[in-house]
N, CA, C and O atoms as a MOPAC input file, in Angstrom:
PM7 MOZYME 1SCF
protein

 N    -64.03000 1   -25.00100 1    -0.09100 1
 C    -64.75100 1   -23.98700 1     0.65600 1
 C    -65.10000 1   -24.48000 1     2.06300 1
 O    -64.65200 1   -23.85400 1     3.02300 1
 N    -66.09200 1   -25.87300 1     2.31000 1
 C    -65.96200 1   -26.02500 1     3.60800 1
 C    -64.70500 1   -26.23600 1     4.86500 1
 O    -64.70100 1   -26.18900 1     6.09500 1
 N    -63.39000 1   -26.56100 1     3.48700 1
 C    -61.89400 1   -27.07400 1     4.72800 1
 C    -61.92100 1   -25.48000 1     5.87600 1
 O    -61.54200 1   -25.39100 1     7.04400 1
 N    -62.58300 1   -24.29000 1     4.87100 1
 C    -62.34300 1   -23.22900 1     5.18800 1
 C    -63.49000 1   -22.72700 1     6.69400 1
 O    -63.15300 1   -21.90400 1     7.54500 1
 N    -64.29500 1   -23.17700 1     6.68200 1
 C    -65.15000 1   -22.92100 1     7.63900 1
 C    -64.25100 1   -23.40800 1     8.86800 1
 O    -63.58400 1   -24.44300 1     8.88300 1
 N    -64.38800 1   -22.19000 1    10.20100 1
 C    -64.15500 1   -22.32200 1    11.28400 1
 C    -64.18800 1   -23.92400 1    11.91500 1
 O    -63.13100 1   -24.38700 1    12.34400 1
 N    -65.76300 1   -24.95900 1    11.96500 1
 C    -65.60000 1   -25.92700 1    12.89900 1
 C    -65.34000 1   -26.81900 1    11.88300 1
 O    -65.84400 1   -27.92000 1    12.10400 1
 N    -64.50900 1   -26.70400 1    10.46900 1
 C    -63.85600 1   -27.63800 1     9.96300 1
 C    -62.31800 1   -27.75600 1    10.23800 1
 O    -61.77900 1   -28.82900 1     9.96800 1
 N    -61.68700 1   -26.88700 1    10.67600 1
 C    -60.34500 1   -26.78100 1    10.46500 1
 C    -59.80300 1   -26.95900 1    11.70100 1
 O    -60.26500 1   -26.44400 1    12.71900 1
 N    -58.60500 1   -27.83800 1    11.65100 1
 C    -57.93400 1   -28.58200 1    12.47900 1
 C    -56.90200 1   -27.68700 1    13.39600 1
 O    -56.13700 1   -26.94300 1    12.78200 1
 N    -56.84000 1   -27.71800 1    14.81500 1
 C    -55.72900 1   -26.82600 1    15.38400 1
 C    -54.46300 1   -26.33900 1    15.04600 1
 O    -53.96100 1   -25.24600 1    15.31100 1
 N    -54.00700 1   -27.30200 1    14.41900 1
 C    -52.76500 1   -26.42500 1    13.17200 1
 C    -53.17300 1   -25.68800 1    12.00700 1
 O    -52.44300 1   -24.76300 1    11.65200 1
 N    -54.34500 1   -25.97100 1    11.27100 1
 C    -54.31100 1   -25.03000 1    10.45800 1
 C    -55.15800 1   -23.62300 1    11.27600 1
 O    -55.27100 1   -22.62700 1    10.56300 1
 N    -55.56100 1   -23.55700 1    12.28000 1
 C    -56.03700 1   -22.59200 1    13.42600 1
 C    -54.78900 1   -21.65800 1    13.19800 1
 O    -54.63900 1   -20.66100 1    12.49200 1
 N    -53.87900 1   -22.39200 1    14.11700 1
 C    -52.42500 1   -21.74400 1    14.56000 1
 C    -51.95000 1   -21.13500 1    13.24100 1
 O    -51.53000 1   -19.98300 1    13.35000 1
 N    -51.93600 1   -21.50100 1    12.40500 1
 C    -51.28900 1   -20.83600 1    11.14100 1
 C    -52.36000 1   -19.66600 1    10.12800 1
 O    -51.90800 1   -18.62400 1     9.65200 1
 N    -53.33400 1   -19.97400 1    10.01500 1
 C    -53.69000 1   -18.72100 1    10.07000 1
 C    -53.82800 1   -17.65700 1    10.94400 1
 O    -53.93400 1   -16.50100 1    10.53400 1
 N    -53.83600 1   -18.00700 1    12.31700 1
 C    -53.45100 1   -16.87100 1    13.13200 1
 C    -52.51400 1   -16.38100 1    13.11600 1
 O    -52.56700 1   -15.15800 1    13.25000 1
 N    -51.36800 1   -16.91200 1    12.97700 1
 C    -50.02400 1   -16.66400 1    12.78300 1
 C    -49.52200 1   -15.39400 1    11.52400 1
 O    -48.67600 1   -14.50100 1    11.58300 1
 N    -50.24200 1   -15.71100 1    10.70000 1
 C    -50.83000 1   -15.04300 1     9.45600 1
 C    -51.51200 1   -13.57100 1     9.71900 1
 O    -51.13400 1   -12.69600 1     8.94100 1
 N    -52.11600 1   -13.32900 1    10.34900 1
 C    -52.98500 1   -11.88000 1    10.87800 1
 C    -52.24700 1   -11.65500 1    12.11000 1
 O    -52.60100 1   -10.89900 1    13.01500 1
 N    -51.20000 1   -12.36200 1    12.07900 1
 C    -50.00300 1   -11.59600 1    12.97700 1
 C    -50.73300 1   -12.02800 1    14.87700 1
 O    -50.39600 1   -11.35900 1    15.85400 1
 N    -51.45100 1   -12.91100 1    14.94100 1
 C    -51.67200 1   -13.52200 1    16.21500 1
 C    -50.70200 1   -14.74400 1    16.71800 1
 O    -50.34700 1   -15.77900 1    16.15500 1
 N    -50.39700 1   -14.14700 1    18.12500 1
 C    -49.49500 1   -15.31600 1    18.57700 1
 C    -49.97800 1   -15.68500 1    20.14900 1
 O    -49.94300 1   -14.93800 1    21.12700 1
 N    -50.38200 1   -16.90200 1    20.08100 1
 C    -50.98200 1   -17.72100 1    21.25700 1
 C    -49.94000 1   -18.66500 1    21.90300 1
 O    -49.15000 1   -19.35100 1    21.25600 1
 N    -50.02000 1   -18.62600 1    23.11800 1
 C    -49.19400 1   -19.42000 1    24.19300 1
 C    -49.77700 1   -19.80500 1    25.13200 1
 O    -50.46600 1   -18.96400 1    25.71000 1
 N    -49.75400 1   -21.20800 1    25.67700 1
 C    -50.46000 1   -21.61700 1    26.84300 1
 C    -49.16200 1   -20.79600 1    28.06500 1
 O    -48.06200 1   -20.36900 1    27.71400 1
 N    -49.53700 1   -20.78000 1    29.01400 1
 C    -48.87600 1   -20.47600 1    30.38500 1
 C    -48.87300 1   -22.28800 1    31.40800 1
 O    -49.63800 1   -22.91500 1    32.14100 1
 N    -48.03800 1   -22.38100 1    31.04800 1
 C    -47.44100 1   -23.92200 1    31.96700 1
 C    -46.88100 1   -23.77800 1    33.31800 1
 O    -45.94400 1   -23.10500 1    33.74800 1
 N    -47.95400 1   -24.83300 1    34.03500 1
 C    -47.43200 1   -25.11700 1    35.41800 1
 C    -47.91100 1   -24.26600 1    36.17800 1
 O    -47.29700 1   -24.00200 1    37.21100 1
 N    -49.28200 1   -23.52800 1    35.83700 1
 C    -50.09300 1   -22.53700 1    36.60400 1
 C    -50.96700 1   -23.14500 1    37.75400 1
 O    -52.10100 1   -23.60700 1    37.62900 1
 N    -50.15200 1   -23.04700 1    39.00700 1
 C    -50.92300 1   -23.44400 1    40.02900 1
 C    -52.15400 1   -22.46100 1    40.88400 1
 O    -52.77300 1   -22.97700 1    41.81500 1
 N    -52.39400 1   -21.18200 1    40.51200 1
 C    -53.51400 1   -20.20100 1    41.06600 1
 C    -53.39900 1   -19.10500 1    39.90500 1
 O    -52.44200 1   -18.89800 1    39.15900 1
 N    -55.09200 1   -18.22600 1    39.97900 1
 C    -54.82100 1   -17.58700 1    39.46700 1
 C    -55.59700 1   -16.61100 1    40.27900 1
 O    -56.74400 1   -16.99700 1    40.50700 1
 N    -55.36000 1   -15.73200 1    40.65700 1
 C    -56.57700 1   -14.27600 1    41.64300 1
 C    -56.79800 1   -13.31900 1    40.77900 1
 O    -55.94700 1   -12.89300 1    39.99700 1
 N    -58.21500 1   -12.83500 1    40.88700 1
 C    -58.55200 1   -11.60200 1    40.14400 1
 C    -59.63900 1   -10.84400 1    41.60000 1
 O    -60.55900 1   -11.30100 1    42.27800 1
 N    -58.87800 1    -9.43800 1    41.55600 1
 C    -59.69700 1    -8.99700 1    42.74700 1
 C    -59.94800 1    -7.60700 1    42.54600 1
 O    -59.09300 1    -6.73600 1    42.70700 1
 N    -61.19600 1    -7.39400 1    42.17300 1
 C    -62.03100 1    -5.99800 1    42.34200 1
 C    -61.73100 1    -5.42200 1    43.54100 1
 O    -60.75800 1    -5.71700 1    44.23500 1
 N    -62.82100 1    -4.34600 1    43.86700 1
 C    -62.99100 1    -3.75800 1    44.74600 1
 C    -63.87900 1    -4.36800 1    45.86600 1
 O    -63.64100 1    -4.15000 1    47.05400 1
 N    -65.06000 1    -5.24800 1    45.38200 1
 C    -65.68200 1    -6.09200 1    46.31900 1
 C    -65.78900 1    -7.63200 1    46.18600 1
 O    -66.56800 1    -8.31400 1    46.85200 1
 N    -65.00900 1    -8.06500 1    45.34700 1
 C    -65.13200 1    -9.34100 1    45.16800 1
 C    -63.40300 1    -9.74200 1    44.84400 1
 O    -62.49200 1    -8.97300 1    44.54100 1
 N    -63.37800 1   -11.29000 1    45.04900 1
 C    -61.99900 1   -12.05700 1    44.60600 1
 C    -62.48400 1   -13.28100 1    44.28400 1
 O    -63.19300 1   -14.06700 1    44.91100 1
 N    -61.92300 1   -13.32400 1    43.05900 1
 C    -61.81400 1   -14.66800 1    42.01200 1
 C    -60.75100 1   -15.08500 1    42.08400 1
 O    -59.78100 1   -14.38400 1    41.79600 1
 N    -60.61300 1   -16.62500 1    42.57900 1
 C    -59.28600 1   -17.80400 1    43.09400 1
 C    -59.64500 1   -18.54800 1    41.57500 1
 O    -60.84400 1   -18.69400 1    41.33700 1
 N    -59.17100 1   -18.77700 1    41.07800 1
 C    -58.68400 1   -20.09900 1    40.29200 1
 C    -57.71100 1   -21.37000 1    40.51700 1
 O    -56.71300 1   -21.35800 1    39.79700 1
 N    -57.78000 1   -21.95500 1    40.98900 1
 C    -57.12900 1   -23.18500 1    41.53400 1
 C    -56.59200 1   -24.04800 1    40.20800 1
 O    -57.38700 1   -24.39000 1    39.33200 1
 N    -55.40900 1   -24.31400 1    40.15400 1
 C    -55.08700 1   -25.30500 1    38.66100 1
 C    -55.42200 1   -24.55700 1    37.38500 1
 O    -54.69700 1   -25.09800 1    36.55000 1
 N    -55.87200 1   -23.94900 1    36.99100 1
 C    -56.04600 1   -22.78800 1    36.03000 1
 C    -55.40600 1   -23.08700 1    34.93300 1
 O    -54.17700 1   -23.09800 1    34.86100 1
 N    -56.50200 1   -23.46700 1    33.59800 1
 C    -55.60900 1   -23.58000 1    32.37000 1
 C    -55.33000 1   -21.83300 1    31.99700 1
 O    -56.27300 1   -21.04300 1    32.05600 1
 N    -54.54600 1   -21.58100 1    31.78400 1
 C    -53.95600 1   -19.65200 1    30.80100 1
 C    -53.24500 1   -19.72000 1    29.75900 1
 O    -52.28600 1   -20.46700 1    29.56800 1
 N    -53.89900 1   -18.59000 1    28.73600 1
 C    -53.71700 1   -19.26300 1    27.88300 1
 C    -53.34800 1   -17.24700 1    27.19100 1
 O    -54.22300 1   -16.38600 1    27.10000 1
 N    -52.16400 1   -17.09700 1    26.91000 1
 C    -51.70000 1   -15.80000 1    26.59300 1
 C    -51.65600 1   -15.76800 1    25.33500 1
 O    -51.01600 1   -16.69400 1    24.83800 1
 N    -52.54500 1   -14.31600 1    23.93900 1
 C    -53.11200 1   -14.23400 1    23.27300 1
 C    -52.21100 1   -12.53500 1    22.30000 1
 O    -52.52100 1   -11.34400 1    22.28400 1
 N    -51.41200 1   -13.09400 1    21.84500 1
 C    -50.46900 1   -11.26100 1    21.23400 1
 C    -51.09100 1   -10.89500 1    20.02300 1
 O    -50.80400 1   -11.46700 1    18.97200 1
 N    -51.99000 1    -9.90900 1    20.09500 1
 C    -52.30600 1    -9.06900 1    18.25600 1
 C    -52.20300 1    -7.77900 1    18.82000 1
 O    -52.66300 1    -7.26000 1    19.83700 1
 N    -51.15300 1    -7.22100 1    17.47700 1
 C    -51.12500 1    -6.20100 1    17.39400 1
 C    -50.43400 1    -5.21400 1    18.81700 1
 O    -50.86700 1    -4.10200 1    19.11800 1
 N    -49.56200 1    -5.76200 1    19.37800 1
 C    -48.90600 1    -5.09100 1    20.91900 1
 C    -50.03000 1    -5.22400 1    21.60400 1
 O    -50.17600 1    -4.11200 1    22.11300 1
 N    -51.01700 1    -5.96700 1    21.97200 1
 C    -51.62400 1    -6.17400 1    22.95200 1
 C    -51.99300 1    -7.53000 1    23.58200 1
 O    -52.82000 1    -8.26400 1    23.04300 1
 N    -51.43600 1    -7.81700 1    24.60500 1
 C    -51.77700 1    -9.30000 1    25.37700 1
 C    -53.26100 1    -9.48700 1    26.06000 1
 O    -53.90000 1    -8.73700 1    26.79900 1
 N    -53.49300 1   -10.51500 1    25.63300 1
 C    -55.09800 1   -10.79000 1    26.56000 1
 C    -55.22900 1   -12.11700 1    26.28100 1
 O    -55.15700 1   -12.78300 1    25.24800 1
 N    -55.52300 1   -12.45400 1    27.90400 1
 C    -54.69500 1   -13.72200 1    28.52100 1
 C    -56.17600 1   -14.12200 1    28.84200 1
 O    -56.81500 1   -13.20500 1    29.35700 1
 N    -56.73700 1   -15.08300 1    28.68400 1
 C    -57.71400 1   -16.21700 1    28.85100 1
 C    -57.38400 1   -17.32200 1    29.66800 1
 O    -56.42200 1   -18.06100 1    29.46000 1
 N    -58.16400 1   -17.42500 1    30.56900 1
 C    -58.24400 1   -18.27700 1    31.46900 1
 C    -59.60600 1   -19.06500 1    31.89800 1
 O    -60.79300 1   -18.80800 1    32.10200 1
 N    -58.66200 1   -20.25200 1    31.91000 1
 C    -60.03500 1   -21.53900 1    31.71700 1
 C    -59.97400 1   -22.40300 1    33.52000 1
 O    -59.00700 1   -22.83400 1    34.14800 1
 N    -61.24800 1   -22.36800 1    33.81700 1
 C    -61.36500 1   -23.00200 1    34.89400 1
 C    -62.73600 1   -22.38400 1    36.16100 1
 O    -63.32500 1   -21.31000 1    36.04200 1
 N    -62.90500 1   -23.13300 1    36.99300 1
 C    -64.05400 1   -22.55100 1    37.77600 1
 C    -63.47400 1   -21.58000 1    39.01400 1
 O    -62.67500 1   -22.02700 1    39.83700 1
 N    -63.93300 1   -20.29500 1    39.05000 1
 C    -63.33600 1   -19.80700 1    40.42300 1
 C    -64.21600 1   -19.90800 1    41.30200 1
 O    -65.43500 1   -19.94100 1    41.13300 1
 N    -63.40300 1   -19.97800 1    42.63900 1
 C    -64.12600 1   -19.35800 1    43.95500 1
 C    -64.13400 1   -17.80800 1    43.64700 1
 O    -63.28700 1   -17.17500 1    43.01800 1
 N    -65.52300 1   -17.25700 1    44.36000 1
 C    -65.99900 1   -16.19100 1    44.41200 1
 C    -66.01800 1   -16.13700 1    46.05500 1
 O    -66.47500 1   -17.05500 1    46.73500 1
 N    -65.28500 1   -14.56200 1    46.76000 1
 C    -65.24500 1   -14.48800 1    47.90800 1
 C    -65.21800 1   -13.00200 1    47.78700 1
 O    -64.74500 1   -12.27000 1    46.91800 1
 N    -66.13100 1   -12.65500 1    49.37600 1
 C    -66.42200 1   -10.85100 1    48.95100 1
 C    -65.02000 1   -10.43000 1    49.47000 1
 O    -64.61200 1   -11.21900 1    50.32200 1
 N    -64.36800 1    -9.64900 1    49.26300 1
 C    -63.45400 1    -9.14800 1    49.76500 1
 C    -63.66100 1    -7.67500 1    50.99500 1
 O    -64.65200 1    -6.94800 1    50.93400 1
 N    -62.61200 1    -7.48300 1    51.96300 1
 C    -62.69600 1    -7.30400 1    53.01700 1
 C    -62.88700 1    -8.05000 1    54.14900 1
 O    -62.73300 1    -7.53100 1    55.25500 1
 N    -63.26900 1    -9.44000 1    53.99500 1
 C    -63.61800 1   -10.18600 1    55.11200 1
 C    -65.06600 1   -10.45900 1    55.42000 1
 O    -65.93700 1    -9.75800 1    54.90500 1
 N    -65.39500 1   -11.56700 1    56.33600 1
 C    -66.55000 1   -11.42900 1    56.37800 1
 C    -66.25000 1   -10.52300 1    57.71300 1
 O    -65.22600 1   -10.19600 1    58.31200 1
 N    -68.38500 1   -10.15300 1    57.96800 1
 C    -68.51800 1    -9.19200 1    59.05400 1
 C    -68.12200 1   -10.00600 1    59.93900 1
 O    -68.34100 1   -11.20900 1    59.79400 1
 N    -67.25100 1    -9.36500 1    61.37900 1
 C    -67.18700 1    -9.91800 1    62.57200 1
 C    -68.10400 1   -10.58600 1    63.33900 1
 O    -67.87200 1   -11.52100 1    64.10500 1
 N    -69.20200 1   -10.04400 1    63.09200 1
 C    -70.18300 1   -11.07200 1    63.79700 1
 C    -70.47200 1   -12.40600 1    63.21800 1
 O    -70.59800 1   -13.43300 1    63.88400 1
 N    -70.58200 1   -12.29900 1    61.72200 1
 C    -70.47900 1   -13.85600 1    61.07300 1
 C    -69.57200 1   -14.84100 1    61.43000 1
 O    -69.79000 1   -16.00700 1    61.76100 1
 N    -67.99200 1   -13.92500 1    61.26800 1
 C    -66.96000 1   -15.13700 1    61.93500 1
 C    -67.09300 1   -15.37900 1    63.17400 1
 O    -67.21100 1   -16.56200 1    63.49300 1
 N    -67.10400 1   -14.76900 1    63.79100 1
 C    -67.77900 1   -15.43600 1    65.29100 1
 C    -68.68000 1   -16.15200 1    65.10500 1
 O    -68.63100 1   -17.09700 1    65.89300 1
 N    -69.69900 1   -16.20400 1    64.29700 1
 C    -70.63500 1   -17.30000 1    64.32400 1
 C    -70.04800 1   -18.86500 1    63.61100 1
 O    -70.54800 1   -19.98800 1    63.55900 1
 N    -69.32800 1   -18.54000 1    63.34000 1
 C    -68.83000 1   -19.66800 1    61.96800 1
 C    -67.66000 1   -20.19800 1    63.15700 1
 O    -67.41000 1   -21.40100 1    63.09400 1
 N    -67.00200 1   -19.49000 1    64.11500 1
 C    -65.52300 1   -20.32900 1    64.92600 1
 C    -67.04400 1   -20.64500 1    65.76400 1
 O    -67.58600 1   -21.61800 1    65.24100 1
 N    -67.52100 1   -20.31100 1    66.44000 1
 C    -68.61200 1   -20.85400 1    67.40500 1
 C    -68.84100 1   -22.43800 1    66.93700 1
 O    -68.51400 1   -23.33500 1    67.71400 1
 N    -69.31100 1   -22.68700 1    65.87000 1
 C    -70.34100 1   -23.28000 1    65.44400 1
 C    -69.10300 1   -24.50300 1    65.04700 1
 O    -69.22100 1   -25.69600 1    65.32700 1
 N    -68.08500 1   -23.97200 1    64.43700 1
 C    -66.68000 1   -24.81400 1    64.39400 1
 C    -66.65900 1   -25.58500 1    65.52700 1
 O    -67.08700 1   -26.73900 1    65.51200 1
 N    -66.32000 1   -25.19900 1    66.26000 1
 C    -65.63100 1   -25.05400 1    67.92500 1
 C    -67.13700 1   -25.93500 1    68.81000 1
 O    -67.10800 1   -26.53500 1    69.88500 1
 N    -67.93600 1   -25.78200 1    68.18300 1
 C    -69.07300 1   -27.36600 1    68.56500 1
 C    -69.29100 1   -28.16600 1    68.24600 1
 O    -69.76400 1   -29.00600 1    69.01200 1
 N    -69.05600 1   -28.49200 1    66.65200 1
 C    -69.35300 1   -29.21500 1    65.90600 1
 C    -68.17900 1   -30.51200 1    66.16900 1
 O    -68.39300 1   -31.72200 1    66.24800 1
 N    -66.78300 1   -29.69700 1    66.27500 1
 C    -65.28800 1   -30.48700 1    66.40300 1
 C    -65.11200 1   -30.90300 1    67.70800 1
 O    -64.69600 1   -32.01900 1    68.01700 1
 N    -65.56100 1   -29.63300 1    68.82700 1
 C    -64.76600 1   -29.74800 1    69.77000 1
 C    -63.40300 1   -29.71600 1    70.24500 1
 O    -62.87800 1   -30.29600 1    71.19600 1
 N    -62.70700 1   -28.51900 1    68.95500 1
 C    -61.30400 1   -28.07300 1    69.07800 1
 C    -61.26300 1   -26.34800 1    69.10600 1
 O    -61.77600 1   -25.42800 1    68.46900 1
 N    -60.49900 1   -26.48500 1    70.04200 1
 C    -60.40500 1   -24.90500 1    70.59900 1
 C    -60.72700 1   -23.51600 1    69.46800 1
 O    -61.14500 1   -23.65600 1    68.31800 1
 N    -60.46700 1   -22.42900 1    70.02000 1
 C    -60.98200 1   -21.12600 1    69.11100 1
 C    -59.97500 1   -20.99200 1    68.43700 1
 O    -60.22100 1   -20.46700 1    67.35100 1
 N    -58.78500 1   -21.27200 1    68.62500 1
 C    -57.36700 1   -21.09100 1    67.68200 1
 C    -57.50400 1   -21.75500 1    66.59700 1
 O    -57.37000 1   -21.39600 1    65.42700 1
 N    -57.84200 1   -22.96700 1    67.14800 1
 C    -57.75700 1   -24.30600 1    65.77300 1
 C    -58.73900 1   -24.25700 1    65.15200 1
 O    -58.77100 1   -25.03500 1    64.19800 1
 N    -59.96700 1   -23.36700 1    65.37100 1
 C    -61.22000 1   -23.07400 1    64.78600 1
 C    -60.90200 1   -22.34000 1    63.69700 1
 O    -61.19000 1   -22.63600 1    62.53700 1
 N    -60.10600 1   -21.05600 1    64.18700 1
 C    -60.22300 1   -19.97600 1    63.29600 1
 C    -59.03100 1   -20.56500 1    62.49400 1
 O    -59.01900 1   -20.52000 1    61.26400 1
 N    -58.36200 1   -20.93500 1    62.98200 1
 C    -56.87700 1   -21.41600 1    61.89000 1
 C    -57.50300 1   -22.08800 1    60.31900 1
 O    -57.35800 1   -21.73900 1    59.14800 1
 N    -58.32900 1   -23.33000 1    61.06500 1
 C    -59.11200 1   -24.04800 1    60.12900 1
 C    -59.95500 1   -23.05500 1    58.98500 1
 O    -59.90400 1   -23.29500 1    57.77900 1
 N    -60.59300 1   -22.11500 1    59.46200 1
 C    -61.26000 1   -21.10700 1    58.88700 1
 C    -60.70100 1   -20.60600 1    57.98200 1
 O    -61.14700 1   -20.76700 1    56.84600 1
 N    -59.64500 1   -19.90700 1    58.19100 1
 C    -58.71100 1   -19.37800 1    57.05300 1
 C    -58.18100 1   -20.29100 1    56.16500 1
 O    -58.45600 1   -20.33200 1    54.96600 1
 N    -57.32500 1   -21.11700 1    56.82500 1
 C    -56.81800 1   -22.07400 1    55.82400 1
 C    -57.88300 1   -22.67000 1    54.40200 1
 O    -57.57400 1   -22.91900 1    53.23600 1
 N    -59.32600 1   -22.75000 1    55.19100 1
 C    -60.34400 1   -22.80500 1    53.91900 1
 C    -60.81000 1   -21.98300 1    53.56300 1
 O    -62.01800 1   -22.01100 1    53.33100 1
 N    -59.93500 1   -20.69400 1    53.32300 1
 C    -60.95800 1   -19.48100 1    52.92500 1
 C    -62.36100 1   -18.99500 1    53.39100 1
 O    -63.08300 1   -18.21700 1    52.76700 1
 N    -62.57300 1   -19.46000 1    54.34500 1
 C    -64.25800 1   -19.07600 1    54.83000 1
 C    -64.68900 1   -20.12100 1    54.78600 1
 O    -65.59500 1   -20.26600 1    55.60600 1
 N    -64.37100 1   -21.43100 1    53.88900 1
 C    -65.32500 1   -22.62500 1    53.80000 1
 C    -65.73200 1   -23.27100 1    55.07300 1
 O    -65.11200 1   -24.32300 1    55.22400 1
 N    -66.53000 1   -23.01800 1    56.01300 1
 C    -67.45500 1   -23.77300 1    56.90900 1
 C    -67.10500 1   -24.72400 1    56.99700 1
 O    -66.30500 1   -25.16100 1    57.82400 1
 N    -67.72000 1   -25.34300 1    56.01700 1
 C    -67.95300 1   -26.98300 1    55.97200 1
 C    -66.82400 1   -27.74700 1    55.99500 1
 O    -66.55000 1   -28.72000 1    56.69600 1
 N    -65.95500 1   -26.97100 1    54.81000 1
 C    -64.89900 1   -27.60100 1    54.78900 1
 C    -64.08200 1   -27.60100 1    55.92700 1
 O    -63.40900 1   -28.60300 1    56.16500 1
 N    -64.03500 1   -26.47700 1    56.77700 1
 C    -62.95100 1   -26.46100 1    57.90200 1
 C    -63.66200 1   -27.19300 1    58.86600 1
 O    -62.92200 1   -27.34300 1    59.83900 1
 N    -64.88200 1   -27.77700 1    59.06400 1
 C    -65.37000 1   -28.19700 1    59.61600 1
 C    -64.95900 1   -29.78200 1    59.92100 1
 O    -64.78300 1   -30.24800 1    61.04700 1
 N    -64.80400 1   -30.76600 1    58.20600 1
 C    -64.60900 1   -31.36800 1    57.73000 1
 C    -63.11400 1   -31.73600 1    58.11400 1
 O    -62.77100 1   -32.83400 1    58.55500 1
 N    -62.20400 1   -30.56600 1    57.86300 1
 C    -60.70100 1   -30.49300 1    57.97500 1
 C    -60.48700 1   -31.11100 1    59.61000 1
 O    -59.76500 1   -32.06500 1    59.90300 1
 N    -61.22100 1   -30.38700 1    60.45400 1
 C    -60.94900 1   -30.22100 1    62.26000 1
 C    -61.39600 1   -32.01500 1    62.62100 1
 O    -61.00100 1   -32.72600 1    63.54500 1
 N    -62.43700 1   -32.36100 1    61.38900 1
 C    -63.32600 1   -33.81000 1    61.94400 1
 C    -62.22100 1   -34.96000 1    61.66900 1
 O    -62.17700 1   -36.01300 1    62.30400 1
 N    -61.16900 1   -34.53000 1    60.43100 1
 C    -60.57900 1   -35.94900 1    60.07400 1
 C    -59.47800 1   -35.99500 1    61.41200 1
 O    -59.15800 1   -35.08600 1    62.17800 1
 N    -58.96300 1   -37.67700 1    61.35700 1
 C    -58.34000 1   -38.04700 1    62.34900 1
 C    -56.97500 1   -37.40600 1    62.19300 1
 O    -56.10600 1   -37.58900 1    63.04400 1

């Protein structure tokens, strides 16, 4: 009776009773991003374990890992102007290489900040 309890039983005997109620699980290999994007928000997953889930003709795909959260549309124009400004003093590299830096880190400040500082 206890082999039978859930946090006794070993990942193969997992897989085989799922297999059994007609569930079929697959990792997704070599997943380098994953995006999920509403209407006001976007979720990045970077390295992303996925993990694809079949019962019954329906897939539902689980995904393991931390996302960036970014509002979508952009930030307001006046913010990015504040953010290449503040770039563009901190580095002392032009408004191009400011904003380039900017994007390339998704909005990250610091980081493009960081990016413009190394040699």
């Amino acid at each position: 009776m206890l082999d039978m309890m859930p946090g006794r039983m070993n990942s193969r005997q997992l897989a085989q009773m799922m297999k059994r109620f007609g569930i079929n699980v697959k990792n997704i290999d070599n997943v380098e991003k994953v995006i999920i994007q509403t209407d006001t928000k976007e979720y990045v997953f970077d390295s992303a374990e996925v993990t694809v889930m079949e019962a019954q003709g329906q897939k539902t795909f689980q995904i393991i890992g931390e996302p960036t959260v970014k509002n979508r549309g952009g930030e307001p124009q006046d913010t990015q102007k504040e953010d290449i400004k503040l770039i563009m003093e901190q580095t002392g590299k032009s408004e191009a290489e400011a904003r380039k830096a900017l994007k390339e880190t998704n909005g990250d400040l610091a980081e493009a900040i960081l990016k413009l500082s190394q040699p």
